[in-house]
N, CA, C and O atoms as a Maestro MAE file, in Angstrom:
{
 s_m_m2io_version
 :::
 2.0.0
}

f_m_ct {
 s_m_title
 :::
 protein
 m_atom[324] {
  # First column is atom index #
  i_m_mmod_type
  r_m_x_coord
  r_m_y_coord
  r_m_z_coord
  i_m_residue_number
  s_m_chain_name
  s_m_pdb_residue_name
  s_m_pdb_atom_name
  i_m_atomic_number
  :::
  1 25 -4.613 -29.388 -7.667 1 A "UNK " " N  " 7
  2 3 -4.140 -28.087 -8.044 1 A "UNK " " CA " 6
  3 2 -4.236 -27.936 -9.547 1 A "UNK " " C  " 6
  4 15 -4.265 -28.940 -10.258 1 A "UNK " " O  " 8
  5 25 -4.285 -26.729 -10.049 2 A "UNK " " N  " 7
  6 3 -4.083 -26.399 -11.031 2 A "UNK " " CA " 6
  7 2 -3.005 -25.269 -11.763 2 A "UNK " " C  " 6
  8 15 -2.978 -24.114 -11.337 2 A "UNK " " O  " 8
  9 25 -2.420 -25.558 -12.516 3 A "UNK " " N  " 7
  10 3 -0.973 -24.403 -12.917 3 A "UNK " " CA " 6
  11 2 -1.875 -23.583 -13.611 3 A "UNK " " C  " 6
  12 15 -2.980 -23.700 -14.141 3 A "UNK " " O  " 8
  13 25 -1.142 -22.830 -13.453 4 A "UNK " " N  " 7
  14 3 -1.345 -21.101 -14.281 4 A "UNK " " CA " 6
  15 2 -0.062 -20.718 -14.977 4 A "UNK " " C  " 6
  16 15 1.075 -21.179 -14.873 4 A "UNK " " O  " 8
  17 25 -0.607 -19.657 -15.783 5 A "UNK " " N  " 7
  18 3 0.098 -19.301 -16.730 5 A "UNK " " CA " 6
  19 2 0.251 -17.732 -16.337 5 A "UNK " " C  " 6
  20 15 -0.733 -17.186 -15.838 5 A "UNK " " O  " 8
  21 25 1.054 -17.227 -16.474 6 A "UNK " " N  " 7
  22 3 1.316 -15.490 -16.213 6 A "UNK " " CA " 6
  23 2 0.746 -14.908 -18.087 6 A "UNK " " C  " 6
  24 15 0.581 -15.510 -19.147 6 A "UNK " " O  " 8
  25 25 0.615 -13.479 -17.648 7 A "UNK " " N  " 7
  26 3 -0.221 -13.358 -18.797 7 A "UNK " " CA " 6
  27 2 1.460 -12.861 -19.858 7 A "UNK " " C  " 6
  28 15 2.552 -12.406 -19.517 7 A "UNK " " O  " 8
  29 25 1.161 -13.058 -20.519 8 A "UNK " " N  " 7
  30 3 2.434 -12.843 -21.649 8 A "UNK " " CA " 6
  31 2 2.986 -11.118 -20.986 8 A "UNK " " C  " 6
  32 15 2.368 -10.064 -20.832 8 A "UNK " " O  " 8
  33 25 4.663 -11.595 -20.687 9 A "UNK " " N  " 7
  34 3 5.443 -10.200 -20.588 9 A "UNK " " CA " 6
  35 2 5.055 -9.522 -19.029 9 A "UNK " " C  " 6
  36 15 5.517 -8.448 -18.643 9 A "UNK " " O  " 8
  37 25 4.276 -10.235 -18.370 10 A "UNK " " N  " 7
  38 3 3.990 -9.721 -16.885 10 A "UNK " " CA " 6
  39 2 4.500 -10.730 -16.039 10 A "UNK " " C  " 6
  40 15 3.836 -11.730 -15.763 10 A "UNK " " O  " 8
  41 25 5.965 -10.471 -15.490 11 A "UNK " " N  " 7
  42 3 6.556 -11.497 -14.754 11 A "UNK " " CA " 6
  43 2 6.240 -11.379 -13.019 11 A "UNK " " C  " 6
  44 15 6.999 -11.906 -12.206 11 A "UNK " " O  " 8
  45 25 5.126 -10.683 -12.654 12 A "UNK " " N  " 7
  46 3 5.055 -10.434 -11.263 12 A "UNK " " CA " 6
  47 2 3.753 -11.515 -11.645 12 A "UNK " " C  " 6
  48 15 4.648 -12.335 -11.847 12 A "UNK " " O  " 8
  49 25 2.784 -12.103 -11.864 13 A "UNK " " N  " 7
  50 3 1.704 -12.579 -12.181 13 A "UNK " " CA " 6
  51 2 1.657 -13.846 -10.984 13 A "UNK " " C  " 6
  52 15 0.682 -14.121 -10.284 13 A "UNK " " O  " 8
  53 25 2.898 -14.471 -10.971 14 A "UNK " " N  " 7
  54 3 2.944 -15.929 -10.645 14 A "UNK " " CA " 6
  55 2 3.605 -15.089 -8.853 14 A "UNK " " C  " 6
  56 15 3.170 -15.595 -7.819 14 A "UNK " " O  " 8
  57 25 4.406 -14.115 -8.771 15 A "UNK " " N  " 7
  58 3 4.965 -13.575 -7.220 15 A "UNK " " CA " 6
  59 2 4.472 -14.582 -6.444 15 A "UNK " " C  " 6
  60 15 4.922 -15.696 -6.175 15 A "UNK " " O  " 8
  61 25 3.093 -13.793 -6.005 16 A "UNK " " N  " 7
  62 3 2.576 -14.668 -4.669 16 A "UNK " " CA " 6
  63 2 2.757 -16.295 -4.115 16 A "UNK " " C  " 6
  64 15 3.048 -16.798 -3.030 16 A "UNK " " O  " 8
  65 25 2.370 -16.897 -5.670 17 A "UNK " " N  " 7
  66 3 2.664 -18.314 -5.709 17 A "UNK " " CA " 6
  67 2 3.977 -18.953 -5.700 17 A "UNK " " C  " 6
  68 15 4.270 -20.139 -5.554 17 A "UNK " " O  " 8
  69 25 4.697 -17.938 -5.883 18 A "UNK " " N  " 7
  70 3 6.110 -18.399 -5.848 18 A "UNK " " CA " 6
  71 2 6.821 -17.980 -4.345 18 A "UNK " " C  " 6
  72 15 7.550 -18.604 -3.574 18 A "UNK " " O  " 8
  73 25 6.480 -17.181 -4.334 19 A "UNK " " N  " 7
  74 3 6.258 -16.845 -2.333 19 A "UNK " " CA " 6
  75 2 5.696 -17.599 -1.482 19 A "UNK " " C  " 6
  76 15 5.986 -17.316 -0.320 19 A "UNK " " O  " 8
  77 25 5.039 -18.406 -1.613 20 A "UNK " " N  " 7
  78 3 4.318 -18.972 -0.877 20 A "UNK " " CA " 6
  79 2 5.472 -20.632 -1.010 20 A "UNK " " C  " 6
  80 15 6.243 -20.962 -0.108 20 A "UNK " " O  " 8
  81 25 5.350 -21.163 -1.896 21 A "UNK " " N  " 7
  82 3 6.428 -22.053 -2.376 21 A "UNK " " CA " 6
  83 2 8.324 -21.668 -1.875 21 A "UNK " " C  " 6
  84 15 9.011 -22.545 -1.352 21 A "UNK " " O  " 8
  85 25 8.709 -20.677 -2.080 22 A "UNK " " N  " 7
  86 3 9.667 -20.122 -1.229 22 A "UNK " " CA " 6
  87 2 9.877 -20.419 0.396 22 A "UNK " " C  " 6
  88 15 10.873 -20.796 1.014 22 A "UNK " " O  " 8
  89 25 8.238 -20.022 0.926 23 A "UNK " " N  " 7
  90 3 8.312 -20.044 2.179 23 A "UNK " " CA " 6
  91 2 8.493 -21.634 2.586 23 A "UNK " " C  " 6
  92 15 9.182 -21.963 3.552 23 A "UNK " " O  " 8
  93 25 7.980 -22.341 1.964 24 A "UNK " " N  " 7
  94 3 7.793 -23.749 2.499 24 A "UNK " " CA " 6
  95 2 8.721 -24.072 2.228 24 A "UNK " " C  " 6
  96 15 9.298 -23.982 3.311 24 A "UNK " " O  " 8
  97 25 9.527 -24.478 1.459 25 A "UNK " " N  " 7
  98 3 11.389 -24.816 1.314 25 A "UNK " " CA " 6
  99 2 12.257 -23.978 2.106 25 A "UNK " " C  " 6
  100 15 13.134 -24.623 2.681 25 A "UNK " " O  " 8
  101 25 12.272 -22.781 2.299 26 A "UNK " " N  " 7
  102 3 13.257 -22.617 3.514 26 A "UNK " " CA " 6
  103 2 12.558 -22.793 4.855 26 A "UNK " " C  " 6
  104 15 13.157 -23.505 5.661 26 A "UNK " " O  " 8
  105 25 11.501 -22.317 5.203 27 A "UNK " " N  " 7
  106 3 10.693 -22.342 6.371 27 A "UNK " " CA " 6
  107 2 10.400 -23.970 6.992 27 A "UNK " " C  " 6
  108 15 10.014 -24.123 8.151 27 A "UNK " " O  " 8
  109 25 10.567 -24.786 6.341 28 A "UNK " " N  " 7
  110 3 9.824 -26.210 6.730 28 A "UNK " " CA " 6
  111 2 10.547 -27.291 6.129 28 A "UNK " " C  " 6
  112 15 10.434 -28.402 6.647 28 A "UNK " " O  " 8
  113 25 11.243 -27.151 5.161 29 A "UNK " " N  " 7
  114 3 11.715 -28.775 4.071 29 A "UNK " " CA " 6
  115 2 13.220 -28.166 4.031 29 A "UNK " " C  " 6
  116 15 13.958 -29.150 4.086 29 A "UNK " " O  " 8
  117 25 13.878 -27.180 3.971 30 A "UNK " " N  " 7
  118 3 15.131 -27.090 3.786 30 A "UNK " " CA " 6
  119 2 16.063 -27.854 4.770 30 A "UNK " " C  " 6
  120 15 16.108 -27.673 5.987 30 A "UNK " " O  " 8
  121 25 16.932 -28.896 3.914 31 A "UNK " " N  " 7
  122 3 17.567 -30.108 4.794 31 A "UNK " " CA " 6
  123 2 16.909 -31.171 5.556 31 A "UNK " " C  " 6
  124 15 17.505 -31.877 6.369 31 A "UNK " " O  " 8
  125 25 15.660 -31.268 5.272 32 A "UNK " " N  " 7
  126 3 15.051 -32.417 5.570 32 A "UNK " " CA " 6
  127 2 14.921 -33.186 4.754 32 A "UNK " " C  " 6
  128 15 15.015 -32.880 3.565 32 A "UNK " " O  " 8
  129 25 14.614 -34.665 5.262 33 A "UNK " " N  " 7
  130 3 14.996 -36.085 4.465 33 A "UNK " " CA " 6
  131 2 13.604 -36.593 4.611 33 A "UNK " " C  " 6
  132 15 12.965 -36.283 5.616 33 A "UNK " " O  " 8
  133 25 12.930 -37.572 3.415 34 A "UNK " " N  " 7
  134 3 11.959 -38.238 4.051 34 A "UNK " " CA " 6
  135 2 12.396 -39.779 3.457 34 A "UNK " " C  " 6
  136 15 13.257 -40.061 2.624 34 A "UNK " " O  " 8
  137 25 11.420 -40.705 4.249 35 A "UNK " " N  " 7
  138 3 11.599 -41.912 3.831 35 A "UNK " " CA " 6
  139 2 10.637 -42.550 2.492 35 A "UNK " " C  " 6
  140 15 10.665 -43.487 1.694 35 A "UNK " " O  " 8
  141 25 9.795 -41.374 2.844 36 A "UNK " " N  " 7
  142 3 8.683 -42.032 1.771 36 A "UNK " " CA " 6
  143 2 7.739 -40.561 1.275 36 A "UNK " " C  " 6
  144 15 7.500 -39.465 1.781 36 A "UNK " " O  " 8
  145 25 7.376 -41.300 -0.051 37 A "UNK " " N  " 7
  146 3 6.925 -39.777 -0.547 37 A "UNK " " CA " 6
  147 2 5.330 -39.243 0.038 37 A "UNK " " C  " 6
  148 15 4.818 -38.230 -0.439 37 A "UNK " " O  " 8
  149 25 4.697 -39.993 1.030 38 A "UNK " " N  " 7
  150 3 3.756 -39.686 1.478 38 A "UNK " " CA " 6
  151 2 3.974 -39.079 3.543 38 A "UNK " " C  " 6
  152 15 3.128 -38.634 4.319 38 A "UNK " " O  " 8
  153 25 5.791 -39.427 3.780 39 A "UNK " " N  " 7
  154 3 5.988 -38.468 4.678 39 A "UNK " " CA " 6
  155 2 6.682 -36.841 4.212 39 A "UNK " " C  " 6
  156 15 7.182 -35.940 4.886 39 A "UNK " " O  " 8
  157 25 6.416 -37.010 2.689 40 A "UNK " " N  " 7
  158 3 6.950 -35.556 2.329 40 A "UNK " " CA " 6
  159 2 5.368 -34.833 2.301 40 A "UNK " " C  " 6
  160 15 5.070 -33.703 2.688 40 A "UNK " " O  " 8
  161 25 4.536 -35.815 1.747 41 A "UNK " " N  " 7
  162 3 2.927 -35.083 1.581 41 A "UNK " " CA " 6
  163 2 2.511 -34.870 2.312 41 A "UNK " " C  " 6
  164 15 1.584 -34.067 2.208 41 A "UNK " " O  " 8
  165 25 2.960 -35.574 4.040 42 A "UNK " " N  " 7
  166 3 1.996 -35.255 5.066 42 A "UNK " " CA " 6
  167 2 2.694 -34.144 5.393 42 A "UNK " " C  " 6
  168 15 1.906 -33.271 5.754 42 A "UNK " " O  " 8
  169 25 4.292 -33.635 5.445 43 A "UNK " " N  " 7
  170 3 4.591 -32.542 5.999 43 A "UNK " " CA " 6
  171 2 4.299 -31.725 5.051 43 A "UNK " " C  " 6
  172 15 3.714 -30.744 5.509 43 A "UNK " " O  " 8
  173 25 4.421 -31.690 4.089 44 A "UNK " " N  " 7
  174 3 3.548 -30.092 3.171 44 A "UNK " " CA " 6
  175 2 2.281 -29.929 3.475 44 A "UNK " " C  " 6
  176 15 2.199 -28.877 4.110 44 A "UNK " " O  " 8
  177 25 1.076 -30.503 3.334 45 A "UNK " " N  " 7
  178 3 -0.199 -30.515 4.154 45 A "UNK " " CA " 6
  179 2 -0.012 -29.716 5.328 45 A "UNK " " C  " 6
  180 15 -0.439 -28.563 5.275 45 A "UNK " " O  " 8
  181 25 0.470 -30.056 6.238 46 A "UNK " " N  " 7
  182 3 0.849 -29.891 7.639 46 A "UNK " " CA " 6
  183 2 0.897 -28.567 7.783 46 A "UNK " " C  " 6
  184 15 0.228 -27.718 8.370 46 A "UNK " " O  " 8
  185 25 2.418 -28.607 6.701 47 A "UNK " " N  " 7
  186 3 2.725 -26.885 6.649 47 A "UNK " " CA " 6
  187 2 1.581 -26.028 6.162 47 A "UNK " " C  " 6
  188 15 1.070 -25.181 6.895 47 A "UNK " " O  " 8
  189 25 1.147 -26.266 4.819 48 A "UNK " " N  " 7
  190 3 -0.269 -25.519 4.103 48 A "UNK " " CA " 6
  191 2 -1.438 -25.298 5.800 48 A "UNK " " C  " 6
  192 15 -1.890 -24.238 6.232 48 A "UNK " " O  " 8
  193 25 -1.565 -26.304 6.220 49 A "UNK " " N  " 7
  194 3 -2.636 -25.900 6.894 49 A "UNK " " CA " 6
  195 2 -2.112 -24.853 7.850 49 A "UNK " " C  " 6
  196 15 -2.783 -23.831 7.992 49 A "UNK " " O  " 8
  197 25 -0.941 -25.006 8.544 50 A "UNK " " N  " 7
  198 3 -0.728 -23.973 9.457 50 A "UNK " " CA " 6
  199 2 -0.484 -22.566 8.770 50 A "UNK " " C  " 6
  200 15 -0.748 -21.513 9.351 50 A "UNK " " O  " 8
  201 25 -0.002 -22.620 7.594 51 A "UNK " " N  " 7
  202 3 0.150 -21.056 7.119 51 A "UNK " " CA " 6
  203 2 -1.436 -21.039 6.489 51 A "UNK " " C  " 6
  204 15 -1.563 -19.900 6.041 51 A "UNK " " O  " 8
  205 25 -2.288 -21.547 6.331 52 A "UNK " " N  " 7
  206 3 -3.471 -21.188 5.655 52 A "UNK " " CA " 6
  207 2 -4.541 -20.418 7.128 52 A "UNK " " C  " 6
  208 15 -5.185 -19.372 7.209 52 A "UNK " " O  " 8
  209 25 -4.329 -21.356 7.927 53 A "UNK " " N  " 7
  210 3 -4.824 -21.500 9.353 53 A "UNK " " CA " 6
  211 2 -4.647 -20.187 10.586 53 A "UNK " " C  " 6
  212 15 -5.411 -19.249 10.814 53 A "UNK " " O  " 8
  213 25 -3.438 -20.522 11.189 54 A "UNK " " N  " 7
  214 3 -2.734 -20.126 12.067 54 A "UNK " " CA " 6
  215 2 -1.337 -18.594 12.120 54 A "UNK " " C  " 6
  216 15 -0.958 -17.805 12.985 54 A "UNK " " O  " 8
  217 25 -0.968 -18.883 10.550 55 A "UNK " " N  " 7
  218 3 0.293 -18.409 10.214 55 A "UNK " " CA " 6
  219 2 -0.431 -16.714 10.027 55 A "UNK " " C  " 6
  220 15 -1.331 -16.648 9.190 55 A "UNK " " O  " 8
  221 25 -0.152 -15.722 10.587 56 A "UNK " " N  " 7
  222 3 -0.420 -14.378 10.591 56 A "UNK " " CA " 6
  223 2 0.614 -13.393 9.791 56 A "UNK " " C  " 6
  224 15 1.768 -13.086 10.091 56 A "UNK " " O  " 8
  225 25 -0.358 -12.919 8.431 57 A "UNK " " N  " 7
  226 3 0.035 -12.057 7.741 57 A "UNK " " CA " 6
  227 2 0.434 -10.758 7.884 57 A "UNK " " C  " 6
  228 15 -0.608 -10.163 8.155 57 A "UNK " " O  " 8
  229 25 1.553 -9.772 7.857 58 A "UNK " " N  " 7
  230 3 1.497 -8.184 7.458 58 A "UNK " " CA " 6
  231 2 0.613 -7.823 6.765 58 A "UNK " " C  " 6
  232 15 -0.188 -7.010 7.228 58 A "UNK " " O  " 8
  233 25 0.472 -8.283 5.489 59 A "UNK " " N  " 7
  234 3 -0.127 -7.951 4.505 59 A "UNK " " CA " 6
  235 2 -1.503 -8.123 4.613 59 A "UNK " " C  " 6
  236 15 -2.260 -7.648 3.767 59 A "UNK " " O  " 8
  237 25 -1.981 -8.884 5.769 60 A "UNK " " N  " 7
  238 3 -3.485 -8.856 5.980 60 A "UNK " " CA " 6
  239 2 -3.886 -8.296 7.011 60 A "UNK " " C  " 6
  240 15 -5.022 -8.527 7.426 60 A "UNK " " O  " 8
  241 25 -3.178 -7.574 7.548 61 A "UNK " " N  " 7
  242 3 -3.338 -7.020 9.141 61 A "UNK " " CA " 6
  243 2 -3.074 -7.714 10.003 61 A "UNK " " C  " 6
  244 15 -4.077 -7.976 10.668 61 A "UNK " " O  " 8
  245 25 -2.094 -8.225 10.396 62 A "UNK " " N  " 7
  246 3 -1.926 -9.585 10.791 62 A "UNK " " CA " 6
  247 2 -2.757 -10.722 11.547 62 A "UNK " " C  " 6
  248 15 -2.616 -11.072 12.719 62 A "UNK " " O  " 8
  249 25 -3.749 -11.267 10.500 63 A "UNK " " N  " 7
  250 3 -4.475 -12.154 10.542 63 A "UNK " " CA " 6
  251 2 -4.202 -13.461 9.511 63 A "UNK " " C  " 6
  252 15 -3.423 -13.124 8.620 63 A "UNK " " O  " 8
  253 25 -4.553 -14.589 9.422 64 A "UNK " " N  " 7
  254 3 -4.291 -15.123 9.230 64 A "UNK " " CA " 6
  255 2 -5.203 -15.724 7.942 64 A "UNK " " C  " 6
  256 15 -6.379 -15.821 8.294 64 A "UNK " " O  " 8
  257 25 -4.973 -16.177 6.468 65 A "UNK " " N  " 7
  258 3 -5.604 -15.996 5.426 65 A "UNK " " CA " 6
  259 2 -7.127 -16.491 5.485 65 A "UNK " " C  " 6
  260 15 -8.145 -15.940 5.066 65 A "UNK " " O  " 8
  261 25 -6.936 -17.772 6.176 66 A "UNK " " N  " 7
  262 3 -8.717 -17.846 6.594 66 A "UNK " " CA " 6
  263 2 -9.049 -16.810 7.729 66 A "UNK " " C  " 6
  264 15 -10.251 -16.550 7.681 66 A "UNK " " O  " 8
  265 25 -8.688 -16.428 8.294 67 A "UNK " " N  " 7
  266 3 -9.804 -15.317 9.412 67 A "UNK " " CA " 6
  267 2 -9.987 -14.262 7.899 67 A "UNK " " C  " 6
  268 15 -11.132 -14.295 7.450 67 A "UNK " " O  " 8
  269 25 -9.358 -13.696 7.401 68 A "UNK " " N  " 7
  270 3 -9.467 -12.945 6.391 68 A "UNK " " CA " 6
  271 2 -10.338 -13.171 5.389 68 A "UNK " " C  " 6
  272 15 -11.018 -12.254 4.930 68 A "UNK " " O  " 8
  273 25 -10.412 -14.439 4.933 69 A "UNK " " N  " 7
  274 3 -11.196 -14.868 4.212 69 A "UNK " " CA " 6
  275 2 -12.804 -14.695 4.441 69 A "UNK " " C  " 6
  276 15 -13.656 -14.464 3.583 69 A "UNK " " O  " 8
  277 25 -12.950 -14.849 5.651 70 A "UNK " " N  " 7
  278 3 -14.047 -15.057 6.768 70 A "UNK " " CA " 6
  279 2 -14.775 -13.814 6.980 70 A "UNK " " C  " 6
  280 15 -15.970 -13.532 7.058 70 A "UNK " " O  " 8
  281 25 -13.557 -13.080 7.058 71 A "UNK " " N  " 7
  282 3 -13.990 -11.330 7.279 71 A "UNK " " CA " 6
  283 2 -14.780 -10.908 6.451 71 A "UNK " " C  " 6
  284 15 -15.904 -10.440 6.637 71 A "UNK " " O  " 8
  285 25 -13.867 -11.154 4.926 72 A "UNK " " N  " 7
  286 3 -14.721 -10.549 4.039 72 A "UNK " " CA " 6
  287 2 -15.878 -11.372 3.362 72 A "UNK " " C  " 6
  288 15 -16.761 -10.807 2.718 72 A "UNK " " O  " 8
  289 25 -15.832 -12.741 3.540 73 A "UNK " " N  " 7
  290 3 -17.215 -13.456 3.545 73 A "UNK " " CA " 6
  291 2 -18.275 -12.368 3.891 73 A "UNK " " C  " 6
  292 15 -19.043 -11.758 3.147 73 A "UNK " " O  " 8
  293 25 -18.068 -12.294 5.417 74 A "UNK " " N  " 7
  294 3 -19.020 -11.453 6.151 74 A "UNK " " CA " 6
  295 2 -19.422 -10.376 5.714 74 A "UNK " " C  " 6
  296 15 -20.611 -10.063 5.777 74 A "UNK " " O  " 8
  297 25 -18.206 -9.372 5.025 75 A "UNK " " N  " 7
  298 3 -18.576 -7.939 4.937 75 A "UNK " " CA " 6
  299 2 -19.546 -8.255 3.734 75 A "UNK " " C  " 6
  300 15 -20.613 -7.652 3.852 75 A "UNK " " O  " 8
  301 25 -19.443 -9.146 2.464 76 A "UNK " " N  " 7
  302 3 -19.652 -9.199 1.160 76 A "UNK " " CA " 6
  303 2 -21.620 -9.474 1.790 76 A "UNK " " C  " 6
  304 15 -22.621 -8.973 1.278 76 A "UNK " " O  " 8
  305 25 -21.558 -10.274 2.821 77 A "UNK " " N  " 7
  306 3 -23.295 -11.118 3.377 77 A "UNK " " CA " 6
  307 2 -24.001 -9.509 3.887 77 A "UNK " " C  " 6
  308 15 -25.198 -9.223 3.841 77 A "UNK " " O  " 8
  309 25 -22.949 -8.674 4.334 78 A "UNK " " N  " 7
  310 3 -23.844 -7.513 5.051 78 A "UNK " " CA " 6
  311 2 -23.902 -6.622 4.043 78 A "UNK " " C  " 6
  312 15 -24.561 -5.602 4.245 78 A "UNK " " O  " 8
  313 25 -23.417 -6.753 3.101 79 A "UNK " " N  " 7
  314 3 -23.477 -5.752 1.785 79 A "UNK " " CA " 6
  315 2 -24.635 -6.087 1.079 79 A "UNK " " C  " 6
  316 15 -25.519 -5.298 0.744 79 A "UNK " " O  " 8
  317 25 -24.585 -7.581 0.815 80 A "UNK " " N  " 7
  318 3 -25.883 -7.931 -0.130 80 A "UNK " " CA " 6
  319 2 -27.252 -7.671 1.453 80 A "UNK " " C  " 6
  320 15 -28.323 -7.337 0.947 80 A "UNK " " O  " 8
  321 25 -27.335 -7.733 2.578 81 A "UNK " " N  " 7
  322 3 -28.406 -7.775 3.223 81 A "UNK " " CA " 6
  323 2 -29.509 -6.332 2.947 81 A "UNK " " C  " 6
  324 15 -30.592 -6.263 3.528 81 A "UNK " " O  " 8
  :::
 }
 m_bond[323] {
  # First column is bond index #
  i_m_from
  i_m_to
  i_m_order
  :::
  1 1 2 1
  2 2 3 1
  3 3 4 2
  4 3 5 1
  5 5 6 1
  6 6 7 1
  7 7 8 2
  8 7 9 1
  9 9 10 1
  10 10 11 1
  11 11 12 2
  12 11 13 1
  13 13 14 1
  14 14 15 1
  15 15 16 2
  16 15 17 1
  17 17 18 1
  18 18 19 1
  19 19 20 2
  20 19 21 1
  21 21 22 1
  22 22 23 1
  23 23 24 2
  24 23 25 1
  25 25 26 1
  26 26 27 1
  27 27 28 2
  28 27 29 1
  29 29 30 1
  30 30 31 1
  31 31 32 2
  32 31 33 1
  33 33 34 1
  34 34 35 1
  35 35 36 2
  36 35 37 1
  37 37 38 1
  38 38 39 1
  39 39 40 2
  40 39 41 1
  41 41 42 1
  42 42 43 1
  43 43 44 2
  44 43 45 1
  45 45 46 1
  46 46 47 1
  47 47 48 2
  48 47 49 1
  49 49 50 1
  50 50 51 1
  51 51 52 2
  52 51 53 1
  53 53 54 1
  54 54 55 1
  55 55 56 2
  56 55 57 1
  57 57 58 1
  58 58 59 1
  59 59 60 2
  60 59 61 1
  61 61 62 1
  62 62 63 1
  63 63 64 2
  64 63 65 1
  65 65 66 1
  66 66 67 1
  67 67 68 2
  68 67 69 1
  69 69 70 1
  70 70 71 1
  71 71 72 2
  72 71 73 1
  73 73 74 1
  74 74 75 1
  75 75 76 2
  76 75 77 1
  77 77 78 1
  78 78 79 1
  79 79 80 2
  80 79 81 1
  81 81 82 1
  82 82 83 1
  83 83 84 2
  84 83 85 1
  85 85 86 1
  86 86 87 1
  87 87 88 2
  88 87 89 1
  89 89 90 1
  90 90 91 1
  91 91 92 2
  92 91 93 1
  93 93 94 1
  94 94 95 1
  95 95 96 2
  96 95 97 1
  97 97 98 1
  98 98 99 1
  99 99 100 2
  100 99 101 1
  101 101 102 1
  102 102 103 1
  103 103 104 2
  104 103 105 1
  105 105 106 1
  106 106 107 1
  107 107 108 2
  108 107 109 1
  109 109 110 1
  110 110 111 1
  111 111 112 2
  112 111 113 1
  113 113 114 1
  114 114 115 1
  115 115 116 2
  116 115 117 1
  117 117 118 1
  118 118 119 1
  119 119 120 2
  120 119 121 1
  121 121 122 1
  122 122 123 1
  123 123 124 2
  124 123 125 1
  125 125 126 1
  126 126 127 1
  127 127 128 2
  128 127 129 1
  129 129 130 1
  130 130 131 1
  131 131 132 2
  132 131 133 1
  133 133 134 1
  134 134 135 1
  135 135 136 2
  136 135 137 1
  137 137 138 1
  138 138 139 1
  139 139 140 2
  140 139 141 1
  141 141 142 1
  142 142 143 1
  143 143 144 2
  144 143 145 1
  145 145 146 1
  146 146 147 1
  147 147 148 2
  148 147 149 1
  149 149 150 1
  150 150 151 1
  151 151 152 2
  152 151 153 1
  153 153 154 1
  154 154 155 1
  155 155 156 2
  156 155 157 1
  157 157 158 1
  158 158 159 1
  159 159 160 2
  160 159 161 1
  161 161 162 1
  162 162 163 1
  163 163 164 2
  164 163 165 1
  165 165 166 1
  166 166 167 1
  167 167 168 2
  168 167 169 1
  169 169 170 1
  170 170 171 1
  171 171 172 2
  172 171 173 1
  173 173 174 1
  174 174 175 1
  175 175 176 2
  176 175 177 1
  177 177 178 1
  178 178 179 1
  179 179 180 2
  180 179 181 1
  181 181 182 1
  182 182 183 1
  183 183 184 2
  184 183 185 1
  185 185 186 1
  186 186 187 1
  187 187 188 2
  188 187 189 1
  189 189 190 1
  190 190 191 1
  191 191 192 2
  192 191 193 1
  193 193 194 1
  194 194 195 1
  195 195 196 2
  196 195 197 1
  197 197 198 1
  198 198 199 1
  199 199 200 2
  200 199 201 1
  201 201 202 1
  202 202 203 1
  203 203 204 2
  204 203 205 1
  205 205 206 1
  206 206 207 1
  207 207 208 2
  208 207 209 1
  209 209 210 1
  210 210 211 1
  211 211 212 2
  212 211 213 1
  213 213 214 1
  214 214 215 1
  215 215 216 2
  216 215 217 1
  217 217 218 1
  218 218 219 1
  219 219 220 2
  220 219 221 1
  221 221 222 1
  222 222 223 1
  223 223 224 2
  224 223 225 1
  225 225 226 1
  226 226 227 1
  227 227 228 2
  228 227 229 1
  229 229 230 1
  230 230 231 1
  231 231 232 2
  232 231 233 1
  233 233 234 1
  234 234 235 1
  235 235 236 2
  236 235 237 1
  237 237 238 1
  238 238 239 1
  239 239 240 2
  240 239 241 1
  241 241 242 1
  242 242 243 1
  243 243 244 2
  244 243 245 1
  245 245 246 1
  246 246 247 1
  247 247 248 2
  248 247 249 1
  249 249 250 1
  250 250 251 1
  251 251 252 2
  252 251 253 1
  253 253 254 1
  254 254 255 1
  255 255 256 2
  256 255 257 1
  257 257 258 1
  258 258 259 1
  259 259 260 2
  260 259 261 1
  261 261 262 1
  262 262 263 1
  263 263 264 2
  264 263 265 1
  265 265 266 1
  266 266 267 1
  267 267 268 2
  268 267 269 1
  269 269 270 1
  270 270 271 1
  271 271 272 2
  272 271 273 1
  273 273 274 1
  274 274 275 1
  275 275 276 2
  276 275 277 1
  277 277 278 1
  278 278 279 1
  279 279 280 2
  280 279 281 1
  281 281 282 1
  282 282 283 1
  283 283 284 2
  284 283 285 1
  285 285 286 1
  286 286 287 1
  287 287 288 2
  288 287 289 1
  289 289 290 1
  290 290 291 1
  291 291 292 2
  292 291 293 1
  293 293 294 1
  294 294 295 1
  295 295 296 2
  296 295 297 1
  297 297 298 1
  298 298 299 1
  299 299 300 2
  300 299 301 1
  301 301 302 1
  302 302 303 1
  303 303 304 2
  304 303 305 1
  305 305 306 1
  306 306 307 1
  307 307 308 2
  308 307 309 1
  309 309 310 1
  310 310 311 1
  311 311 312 2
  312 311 313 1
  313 313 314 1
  314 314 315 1
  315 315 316 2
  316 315 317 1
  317 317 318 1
  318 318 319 1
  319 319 320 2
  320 319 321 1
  321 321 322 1
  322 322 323 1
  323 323 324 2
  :::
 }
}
């Protein structure tokens, strides 16, 4: 990964990313324990893939960020054809 910076005085910049981080602490890790820091990595993974995957957006029509992704792959291939 890489951090970002919000652009000076625009505090919505970082939202999404902080939404997304939101979701995974209450949605998945809130009150859970691990024994080791690579059963905390496999359940964040876990989680990332199912909300990247599976997990269906409002905000995308409710599809899920890769079908979306995919979509507009496509539309962008029939635009340049």
């Amino acid at each position: 990964m890489q951090s970002s910076m919000s652009r000076k005085g625009n505090c919505w910049d970082n939202a999404p990313t902080e939404s997304l981080w939101g979701s995974l602490k209450v949605g998945r890790l809130y009150g859970m324990r691990f024994e080791t820091r690579r059963q905390a990595m496999d359940e964040v993974i876990d989680w990332l893939t199912y909300y990247s995957h599976r997990r269906l957006h409002s905000t995308l029509g409710y599809i899920s960020p890769m079908q979306f992704e995919k979509n507009w792959f496509a539309a962008q291939l029939k635009k340049a054809a």
